[in-house]
C-alpha positions in Angstrom: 21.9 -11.9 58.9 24.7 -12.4 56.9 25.1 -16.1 57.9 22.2 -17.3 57.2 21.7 -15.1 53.6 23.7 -18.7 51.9 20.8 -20.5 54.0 17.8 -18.7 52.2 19.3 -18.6 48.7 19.7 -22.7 48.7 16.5 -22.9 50.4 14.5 -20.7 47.5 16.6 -22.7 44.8 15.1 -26.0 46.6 11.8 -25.0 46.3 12.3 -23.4 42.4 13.7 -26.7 41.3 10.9 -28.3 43.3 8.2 -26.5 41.4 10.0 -27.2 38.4 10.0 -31.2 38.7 6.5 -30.9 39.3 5.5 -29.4 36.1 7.3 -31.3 33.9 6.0 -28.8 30.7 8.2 -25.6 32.3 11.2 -27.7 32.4 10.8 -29.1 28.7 9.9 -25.5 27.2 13.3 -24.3 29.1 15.0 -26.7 27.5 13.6 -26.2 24.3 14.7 -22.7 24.8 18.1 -23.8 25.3 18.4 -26.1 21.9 17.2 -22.6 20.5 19.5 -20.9 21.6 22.6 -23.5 20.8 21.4 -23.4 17.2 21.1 -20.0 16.6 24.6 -19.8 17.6 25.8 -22.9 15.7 23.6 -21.7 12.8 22.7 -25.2 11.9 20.5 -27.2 11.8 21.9 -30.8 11.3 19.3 -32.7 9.4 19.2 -29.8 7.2 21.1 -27.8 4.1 18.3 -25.1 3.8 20.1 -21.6 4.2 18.6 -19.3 6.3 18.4 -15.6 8.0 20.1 -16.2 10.7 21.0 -12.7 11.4 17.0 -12.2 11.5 16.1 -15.3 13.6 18.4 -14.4 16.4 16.5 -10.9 16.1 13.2 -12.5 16.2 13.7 -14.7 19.4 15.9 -12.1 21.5 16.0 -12.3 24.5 14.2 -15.6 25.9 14.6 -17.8 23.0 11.5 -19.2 23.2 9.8 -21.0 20.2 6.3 -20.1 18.9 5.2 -23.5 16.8 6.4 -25.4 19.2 6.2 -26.4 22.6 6.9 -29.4 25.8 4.0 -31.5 23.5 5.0 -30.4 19.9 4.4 -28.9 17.0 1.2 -26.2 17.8 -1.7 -26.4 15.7 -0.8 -22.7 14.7 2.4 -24.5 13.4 -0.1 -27.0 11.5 -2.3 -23.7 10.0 1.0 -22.2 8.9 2.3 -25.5 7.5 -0.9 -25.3 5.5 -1.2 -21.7 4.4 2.4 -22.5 3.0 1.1 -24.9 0.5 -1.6 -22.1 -1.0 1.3 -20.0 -1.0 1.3 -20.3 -5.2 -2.4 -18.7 -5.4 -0.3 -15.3 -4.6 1.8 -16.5 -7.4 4.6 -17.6 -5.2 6.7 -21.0 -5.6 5.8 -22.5 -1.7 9.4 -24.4 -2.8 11.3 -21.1 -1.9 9.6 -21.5 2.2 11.3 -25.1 3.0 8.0 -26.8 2.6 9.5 -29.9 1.4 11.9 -29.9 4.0 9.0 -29.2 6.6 6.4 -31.9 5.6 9.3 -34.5 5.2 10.2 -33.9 9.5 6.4 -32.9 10.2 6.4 -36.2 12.4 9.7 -36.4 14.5 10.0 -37.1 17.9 13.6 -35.7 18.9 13.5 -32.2 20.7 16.5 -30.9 18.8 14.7 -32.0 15.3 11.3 -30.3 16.7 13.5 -26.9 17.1 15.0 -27.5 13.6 11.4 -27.6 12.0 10.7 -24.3 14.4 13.4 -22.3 13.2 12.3 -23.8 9.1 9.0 -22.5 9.8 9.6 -19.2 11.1 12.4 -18.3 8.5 9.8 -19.5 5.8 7.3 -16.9 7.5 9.7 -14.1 7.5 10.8 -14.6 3.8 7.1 -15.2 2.5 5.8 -12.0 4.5 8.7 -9.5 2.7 7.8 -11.4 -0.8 4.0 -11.2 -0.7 4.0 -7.9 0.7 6.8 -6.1 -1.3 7.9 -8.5 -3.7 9.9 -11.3 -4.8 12.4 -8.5 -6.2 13.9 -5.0 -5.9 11.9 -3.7 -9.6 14.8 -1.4 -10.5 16.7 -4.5 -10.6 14.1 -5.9 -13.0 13.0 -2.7 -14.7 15.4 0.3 -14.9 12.6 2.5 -15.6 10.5 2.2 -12.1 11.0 4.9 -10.0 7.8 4.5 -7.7 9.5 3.4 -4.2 8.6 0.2 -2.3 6.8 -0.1 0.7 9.3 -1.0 3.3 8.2 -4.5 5.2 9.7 -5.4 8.8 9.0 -9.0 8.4 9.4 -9.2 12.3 7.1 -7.3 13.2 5.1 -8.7 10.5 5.4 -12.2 12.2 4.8 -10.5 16.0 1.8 -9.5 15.0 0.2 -12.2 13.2 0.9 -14.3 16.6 -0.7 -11.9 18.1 -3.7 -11.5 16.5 -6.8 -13.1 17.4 -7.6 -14.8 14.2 -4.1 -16.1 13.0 -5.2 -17.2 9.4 -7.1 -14.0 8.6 -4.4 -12.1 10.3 -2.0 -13.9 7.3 -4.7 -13.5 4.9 -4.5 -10.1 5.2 -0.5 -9.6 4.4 -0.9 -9.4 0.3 -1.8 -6.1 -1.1 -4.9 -5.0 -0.7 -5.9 -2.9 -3.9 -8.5 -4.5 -6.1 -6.7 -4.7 -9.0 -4.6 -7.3 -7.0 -7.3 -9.5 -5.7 -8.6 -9.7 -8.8 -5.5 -11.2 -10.6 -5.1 -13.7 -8.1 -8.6 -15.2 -9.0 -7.8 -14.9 -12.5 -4.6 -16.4 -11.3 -6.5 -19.8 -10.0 -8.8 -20.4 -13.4 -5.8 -20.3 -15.6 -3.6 -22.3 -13.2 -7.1 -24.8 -12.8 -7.3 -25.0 -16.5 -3.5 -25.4 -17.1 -4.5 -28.7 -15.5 -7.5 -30.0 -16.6 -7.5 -29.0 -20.6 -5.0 -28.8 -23.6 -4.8 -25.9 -25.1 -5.7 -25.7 -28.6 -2.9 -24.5 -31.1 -4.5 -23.1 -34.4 -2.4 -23.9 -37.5 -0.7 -20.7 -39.2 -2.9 -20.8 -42.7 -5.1 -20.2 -43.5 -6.6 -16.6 -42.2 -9.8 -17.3 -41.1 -12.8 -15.1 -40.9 -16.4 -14.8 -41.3 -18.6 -17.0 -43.6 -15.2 -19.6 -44.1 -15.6 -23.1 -44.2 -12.6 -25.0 -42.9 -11.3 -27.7 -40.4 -9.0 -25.2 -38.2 -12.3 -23.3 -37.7 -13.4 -26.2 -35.0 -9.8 -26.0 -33.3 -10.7 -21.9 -33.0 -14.2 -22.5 -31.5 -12.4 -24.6 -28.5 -9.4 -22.3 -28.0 -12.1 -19.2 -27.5 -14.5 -21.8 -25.4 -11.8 -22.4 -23.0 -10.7 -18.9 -23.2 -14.6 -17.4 -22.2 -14.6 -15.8 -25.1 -17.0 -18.0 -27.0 -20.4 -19.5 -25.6 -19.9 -23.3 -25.0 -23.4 -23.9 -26.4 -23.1 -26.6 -29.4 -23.5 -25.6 -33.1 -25.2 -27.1 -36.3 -21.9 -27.2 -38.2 -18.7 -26.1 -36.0 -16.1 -25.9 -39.5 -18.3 -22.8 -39.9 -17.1 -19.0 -39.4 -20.4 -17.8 -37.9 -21.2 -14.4 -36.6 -21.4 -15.5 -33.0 -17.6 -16.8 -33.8 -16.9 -13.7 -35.2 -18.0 -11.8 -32.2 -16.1 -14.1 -30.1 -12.7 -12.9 -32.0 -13.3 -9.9 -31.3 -13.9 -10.1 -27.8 -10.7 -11.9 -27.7 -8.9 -9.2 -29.5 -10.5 -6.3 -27.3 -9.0 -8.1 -24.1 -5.4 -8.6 -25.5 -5.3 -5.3 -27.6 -5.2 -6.4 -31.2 -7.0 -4.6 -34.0 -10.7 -5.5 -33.5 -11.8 -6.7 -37.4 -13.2 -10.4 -35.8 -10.5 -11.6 -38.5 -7.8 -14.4 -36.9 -4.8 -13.4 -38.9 -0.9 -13.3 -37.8 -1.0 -11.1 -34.8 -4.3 -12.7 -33.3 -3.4 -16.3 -34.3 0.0 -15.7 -32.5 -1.8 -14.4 -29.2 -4.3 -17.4 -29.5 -1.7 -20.0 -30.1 0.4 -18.3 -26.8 1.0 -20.8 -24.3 -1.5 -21.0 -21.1 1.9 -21.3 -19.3 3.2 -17.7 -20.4 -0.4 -16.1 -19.8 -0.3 -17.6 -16.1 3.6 -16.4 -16.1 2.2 -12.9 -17.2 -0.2 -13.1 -14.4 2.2 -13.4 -12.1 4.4 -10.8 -13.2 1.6 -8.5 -12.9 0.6 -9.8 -9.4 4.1 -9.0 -8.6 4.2 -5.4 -10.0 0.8 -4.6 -7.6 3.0 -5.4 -4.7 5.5 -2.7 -5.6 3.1 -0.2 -5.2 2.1 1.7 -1.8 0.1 -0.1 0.2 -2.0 2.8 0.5 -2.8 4.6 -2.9 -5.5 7.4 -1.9 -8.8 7.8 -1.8 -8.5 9.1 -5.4 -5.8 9.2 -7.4 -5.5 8.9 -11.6 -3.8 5.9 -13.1 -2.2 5.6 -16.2 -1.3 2.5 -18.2 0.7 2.8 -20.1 1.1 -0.8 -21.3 -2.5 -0.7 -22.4 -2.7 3.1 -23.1 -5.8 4.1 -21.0 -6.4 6.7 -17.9 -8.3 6.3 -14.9 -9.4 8.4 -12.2 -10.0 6.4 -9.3 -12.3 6.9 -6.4 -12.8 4.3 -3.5 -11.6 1.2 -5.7 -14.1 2.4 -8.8 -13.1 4.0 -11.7 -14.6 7.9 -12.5 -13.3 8.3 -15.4 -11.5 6.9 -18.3 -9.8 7.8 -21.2 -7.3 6.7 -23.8 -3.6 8.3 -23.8 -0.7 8.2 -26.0 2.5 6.6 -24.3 6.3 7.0 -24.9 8.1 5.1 -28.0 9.9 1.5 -26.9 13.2 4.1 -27.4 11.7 7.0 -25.1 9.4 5.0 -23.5 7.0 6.1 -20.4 9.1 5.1 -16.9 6.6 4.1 -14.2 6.9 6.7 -11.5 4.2 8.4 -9.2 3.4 12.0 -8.3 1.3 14.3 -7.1 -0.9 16.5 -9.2 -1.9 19.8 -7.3 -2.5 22.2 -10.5 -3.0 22.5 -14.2 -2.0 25.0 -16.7 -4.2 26.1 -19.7 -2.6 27.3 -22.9 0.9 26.2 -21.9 3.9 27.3 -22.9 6.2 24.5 -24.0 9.3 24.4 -22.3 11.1 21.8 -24.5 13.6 19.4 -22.8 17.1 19.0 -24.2 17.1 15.6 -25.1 14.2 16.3 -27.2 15.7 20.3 -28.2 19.0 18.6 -29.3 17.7 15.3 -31.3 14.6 16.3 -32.3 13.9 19.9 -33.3 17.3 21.7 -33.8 18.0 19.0 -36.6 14.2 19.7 -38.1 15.5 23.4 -38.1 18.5 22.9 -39.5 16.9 21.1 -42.3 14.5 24.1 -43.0 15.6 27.1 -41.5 11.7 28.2 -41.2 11.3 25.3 -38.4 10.8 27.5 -35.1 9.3 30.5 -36.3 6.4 28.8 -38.4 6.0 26.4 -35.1 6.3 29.8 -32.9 9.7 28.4 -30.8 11.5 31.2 -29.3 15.1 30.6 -28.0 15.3 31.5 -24.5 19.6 32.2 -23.8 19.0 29.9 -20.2 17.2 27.5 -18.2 16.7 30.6 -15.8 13.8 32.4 -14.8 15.6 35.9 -16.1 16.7 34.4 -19.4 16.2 36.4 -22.5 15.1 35.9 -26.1 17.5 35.3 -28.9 17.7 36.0 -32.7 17.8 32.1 -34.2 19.9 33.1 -37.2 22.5 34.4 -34.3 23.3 30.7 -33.8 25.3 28.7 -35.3 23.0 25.3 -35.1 25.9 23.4 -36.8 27.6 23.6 -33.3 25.3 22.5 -31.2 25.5 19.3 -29.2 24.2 17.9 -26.2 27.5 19.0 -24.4 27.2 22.3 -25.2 23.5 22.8 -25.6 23.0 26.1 -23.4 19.9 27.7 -24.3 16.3 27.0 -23.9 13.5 26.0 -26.3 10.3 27.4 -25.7 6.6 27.2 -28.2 4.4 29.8 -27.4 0.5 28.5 -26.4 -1.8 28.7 -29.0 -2.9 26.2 -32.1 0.1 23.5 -32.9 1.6 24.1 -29.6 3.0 20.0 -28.5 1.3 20.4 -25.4 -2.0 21.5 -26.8 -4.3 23.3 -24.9 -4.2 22.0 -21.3 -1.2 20.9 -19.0 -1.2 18.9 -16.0 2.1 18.8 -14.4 2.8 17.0 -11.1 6.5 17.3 -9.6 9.0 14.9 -10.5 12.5 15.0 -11.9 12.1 13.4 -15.1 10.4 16.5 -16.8 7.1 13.9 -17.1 3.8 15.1 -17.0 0.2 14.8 -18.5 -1.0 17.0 -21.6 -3.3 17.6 -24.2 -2.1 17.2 -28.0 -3.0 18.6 -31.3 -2.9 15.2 -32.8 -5.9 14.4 -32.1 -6.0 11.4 -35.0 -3.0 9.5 -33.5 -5.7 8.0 -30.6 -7.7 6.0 -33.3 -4.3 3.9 -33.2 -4.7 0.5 -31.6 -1.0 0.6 -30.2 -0.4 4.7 -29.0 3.3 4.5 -28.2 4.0 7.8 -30.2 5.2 10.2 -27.6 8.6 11.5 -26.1 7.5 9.5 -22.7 4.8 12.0 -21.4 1.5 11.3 -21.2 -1.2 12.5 -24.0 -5.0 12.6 -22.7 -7.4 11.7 -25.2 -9.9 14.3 -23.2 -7.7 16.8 -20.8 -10.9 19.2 -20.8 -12.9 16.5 -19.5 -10.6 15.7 -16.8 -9.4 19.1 -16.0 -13.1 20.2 -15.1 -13.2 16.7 -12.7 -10.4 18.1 -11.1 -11.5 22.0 -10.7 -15.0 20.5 -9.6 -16.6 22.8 -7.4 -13.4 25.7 -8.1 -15.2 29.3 -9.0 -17.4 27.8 -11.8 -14.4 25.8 -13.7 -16.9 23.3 -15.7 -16.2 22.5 -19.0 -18.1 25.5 -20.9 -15.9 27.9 -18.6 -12.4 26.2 -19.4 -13.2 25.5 -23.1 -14.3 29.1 -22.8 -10.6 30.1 -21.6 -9.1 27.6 -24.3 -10.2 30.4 -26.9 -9.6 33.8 -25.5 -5.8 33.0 -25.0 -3.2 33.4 -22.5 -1.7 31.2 -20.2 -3.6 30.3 -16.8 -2.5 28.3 -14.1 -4.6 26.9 -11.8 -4.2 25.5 -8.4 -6.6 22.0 -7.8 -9.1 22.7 -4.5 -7.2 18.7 -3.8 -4.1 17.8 -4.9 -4.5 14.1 -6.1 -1.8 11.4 -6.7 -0.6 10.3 -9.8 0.1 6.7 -10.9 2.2 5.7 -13.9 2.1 2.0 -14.0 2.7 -0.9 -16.7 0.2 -3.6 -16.6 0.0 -6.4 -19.1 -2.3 -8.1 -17.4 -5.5 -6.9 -15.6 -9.5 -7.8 -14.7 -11.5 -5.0 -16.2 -14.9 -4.5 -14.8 -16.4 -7.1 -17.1 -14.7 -9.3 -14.9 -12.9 -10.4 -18.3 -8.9 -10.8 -17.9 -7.1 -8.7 -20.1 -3.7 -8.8 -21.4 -1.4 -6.4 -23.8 1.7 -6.6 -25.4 5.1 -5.7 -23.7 5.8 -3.3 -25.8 9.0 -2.0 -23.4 10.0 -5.9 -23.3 9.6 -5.5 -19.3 7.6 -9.0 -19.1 10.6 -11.0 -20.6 8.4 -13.4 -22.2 9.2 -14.8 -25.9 6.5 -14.1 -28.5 5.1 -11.1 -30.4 1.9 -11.4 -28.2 -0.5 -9.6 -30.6 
């Protein structure tokens, strides 16, 4: 047996090498294989400077090496649909430059094997670069904004790529990579008008003087009217004399200065004529930036959750994509401003105390009291000797105030519930360790402000007894009546929610409301990075 063992070995490679010849496709797709595999160890391609993941293509095509656009009569037409879908890749406010597509359509037509395994490797890198960017971003955020502590979905851009040749319907199955929250989809078709329009109008600059408003007569009046008509803020329809500040103009102002947050007095003076005169290419950049800020969030944000804005200074409660509720909230200061972070919310708290944090303790109040020594007892703030849950009251004129500093600050500042308190009369904390939550405030006046960046970077809710009885729906009676009720006999009460519910702290300056209007707001923590007052 042993002699003739050689025999049937050269006998089954006859017949293997046989089969081979006669399919002449098995034998090319091996040797495409093999150019594979050559350049993924040479990492290079020749006819081609483009620098790749090389480390992740030798992942992807572990352990056979063979290609997936490619094959023994060329490039696929899934290589052709992907060659295309790179090209829209800008209507997810990409830049289709950064996924070799130059490179790619300039070699779309070789003949040479070892070219045809260049444009494969080209094509997949491109797919595993533009599946990480759409999905996650262009860019870690904290490296763009230090205040955004809401983590990234993680993206494993090879499996990302597995699947999508696995699926059934390859362009839907890439279709479906960008985020898939609303708020998303609908700045990428705001995204396409204003890039259509960059192209096929000028945009109208209105000269600085004069102000114009209603009932004026004047030449820069007619430049207005088209800025707003290509804007959709003004009716297209023709007028009897257009130099004329009408009240359908009027109306059209304000419209304009309702979407981009201005003071709503239908007059076009320096803030409004500065946001009208803004470049369409900075509103399309701020559309972009926006876009890319959507895919730093979870991929899945709940069912329900509340979202703050605090770029544009309104709450939402959010239920299956729609908004329940909404309400206008006071924001942090550009020097203490709001950080976007995420949380969950899983009780409330009526009649807080107010455990003061030290940064606030040490540069706000302690200099107020030091100033008039009548400070915390006529604002009912007891001094607490710790941070601990055993900590006992102290005398205030037993401290030497002159002393304290941030490095030596070891007590704790606390205002008793009741009328004045900074929290005002309802609480809703969710657990994070920035000391940031949501809260009522006595000052009530300060929401009739267009721009409401006036807090210490918590949240103020225009109506916290509104949206605490949304929460408590369905809790032992809680309804409004029964927690307005509570307000005024005193006493602190915490209650636990029947459903926790997430909470959101973003920063859009850009946005589709559900007029289906685009709306856009002024960076007022100078995250966006674009020149301009904007409002």
């Amino acid at each position: 047996m042993r002699r003739i063992f050689p025999y049937i070995i050269q006998f089954v490679v006859i017949v293997l090498t046989g089969l081979a010849l006669s399919r002449p496709g098995l034998a090319q797709e091996g040797h495409l294989s093999e150019l594979l595999r050559w350049q993924l160890a040479d990492e290079k391609i020749s006819w081609s400077g483009a620098a790749l993941d090389w480390a992740q293509l030798r992942k992807f095509y572990a352990p056979d090496h063979r290609p997936v656009w490619i094959d023994a009569r060329g490039l696929t037409k899934r290589a052709a649909k992907w060659r295309w879908l790179l090209r829209s890749a800008g209507a997810e406010g990409l830049d289709p430059a950064q996924y070799h597509l130059a490179m790619i359509d300039q070699h779309w037509k070789v003949n040479s094997d070892a070219r045809r395994v260049g444009l494969e490797l080209l094509l997949t890198d491109a797919f595993l670069r533009y599946s990480v960017h759409v999905q996650q971003g262009q860019q870690n955020p904290r490296s763009v904004d230090p205040d955004w502590y809401i983590k990234t979905p993680p993206v494993d851009a090879i499996s990302s790529l597995r699947n999508v040749l696995a699926a059934k319907k390859f362009v839907t199955a890439i279709k479906a990579l960008p985020p898939p929250h609303a708020g998303y989809r609908q700045l990428r078709t705001a995204l396409a008008r204003y890039q259509k329009l960059a192209k096929q109008a000028d945009w109208p600059v209105v000269p600085a003087k004069p102000r114009l408003q209603w009932g004026m007569w004047h030449d820069n009046i007619q430049l207005l009217r088209q800025r707003l008509i290509l804007s959709g803020d003004l009716s297209s329809v023709s007028v009897a004399e257009p130099r004329f500040f009408d009240q359908g103009l009027k109306q059209a102002v304000e419209r304009f200065q309702s979407r981009h947050g201005l003071k709503i007095d239908g007059i076009v003076g320096g803030s409004t004529r500065n946001r009208i005169n803004m470049p369409i290419d900075d509103y399309i950049k701020q559309i972009k930036l926006n876009m890319e800020r959507w895919r730093w969030l979870p991929r899945d944000l709940g069912e329900r959750y509340i979202m703050v804005n605090t770029a544009s200074y309104q709450l939402y409660v959010v239920e299956h994509d729609k908004p329940r509720l909404a309400m206008r909230v006071i924001t942090g200061t550009p020097d203490r401003p709001t950080p976007v972070m995420n949380g969950e919310l899983s009780e409330l708290v009526i009649n807080p105390y107010w455990f003061v944090p030290k940064k606030i303790a040490v540069e706000d109040l302690i200099p107020k009291q030091l100033n008039n020594p009548g400070f915390f007892k006529r604002n009912r703030i007891r001094v607490m000797s710790s941070f601990a849950d055993d900590a006992v009251e102290l005398k205030v004129a037993d401290i030497d105030w002159k002393k304290i500093t941030a490095e030596n600050y070891p007590y704790q500042l606390r205002q008793d519930p009741g009328p004045g308190n900074s929290l005002g009369n309802i609480k809703f904390p969710f657990i994070n360790n920035l000391s940031i939550y949501l809260h009522d405030t006595p000052r009530r006046q300060l929401f009739d402000h267009s721009d409401r960046a006036f807090s210490s970077g918590c949240v103020r809710v225009e109506e916290p007894v509104q949206l605490a009885a949304y929460l408590l729906a369905g809790e032992q009676g809680w309804d409004e009546a029964k927690i307005l009720a509570k307000i005024a006999g005193g006493g602190a009460l915490k209650l636990p929610l029947p459903k926790p519910i997430p909470v959101y702290l973003v920063y859009w300056t850009a946005w589709v409301a559900e007029d289906n209007a685009v709306y856009f707001q002024k960076d007022i923590y100078d995250r966006d990075g674009l020149n301009g007052e904007g409002g």
